[in-house]
C-alpha positions in Angstrom: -114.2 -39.2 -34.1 -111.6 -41.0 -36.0 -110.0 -40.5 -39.3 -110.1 -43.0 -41.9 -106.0 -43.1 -40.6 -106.7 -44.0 -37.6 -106.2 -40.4 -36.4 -108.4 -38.4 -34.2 -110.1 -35.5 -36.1 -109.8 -32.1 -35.5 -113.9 -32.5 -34.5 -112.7 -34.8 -31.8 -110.3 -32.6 -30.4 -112.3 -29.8 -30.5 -114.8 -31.5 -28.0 -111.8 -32.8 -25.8 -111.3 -28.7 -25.5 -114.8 -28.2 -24.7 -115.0 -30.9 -22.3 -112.0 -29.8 -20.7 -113.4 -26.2 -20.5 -116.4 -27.1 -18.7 -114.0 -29.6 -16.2 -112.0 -26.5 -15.4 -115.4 -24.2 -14.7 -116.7 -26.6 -12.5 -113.5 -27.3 -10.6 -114.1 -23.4 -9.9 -117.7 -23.4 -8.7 -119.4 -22.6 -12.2 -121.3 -25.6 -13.3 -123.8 -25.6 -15.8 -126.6 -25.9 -13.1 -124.8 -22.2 -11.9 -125.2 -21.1 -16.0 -128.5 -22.5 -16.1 -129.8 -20.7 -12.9 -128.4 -17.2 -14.8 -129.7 -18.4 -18.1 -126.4 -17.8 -19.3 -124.8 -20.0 -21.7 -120.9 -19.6 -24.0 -120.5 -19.9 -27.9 -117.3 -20.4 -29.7 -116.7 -17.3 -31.7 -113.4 -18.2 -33.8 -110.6 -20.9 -32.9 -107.5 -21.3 -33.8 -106.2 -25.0 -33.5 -102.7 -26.0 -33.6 -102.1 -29.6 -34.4 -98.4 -30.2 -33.4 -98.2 -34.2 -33.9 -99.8 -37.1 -34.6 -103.0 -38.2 -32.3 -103.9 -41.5 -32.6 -107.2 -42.3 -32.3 -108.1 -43.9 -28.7 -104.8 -43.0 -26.9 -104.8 -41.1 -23.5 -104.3 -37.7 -24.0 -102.9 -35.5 -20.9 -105.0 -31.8 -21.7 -104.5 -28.4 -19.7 -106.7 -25.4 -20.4 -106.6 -21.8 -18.6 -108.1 -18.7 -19.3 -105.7 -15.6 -21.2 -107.7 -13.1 -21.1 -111.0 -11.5 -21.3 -113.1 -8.1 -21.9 -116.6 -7.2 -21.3 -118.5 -10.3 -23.2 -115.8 -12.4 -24.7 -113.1 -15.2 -22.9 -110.1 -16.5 -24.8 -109.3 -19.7 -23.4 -105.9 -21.9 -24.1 -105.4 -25.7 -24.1 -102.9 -27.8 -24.6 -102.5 -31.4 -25.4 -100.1 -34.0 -24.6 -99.1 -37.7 -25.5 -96.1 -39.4 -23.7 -95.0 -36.0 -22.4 -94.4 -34.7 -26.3 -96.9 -31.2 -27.2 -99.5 -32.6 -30.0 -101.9 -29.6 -29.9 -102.5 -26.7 -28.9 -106.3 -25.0 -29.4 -107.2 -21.3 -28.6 -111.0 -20.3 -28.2 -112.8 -17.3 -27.9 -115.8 -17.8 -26.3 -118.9 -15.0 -26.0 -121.1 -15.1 -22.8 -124.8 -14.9 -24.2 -127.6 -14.2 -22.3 -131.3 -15.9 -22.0 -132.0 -14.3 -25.5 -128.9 -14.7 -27.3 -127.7 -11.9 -26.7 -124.1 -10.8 -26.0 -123.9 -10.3 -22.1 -121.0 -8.7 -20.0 -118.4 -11.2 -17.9 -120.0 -11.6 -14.3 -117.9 -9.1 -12.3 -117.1 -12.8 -9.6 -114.8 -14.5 -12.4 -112.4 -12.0 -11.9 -111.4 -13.6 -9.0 -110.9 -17.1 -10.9 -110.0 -16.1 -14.0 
C-alpha cells in the first residue's frame, strides 16, 4: 500500500475509507451479516479524493466519515483524514445500493433515521 516514497497510495487510502464506512454502519446496527440477510450489497460509483498533505506510509491516521446525502439508490458519503491534528485528505464516495442481482435497489426506508 506504499509508494516507492514511502507514501501511502491513493489505493491504500481508498480502503481506509471503505473500512471506515463499514466501522460507521456497524456502529449503527447494519453489519454485513444485516446486508447479507437482505442480499443487499454497496458499489462505489465515482469518488472524488482530495489528498491535502503528505501520508506517510505506516503512521496513525485519525479518520471520520458521515453520510451527506442520499436519494432513492445512491449514498454520498464524506471522510476525512488526519495526522497530528493537520487535514491530509479528504475522500467523497457515492455509493449505489444493489440488490441480489445487481441491480440498483431503493435506500431501506430505516436509514433515514441514522443517516
Amino acid at each position: 500500500m506504499d509508494g516507492p516514497d514511502g507514501r501511502l497510495r491513493t489505493s491504500g487510502l481508498l480502503r481506509y475509507t471503505q473500512d471506515l464506512a463499514a466501522q460507521h454502519s456497524e456502529a449503527l446496527g447494519y453489519d454485513r451479516a444485516w446486508y447479507a440477510g437482505r442480499g443487499l450489497t454497496w458499489l462505489v460509483r465515482a469518488a472524488e479524493v482530495k489528498v491535502l498533505g503528505a501520508i506517510p506510509y505506516g503512521v496513525q491516521l485519525l479518520g471520520t466519515t458521515r453520510v451527506v446525502g442520499f436519494r432513492r439508490v445512491w449514498s454520498r458519503r464524506e471522510s476525512s483524514f488526519s495526522l497530528d491534528g493537520e487535514g491530509v485528505a479528504v475522500v467523497r464516495i457515492d455509493w449505489v445500493l444493489l440488490d441480489r442481482r445487481g441491480a440498483p435497489t431503493r435506500i431501506p426506508f430505516e436509514f433515514e433515521t441514522f443517516f
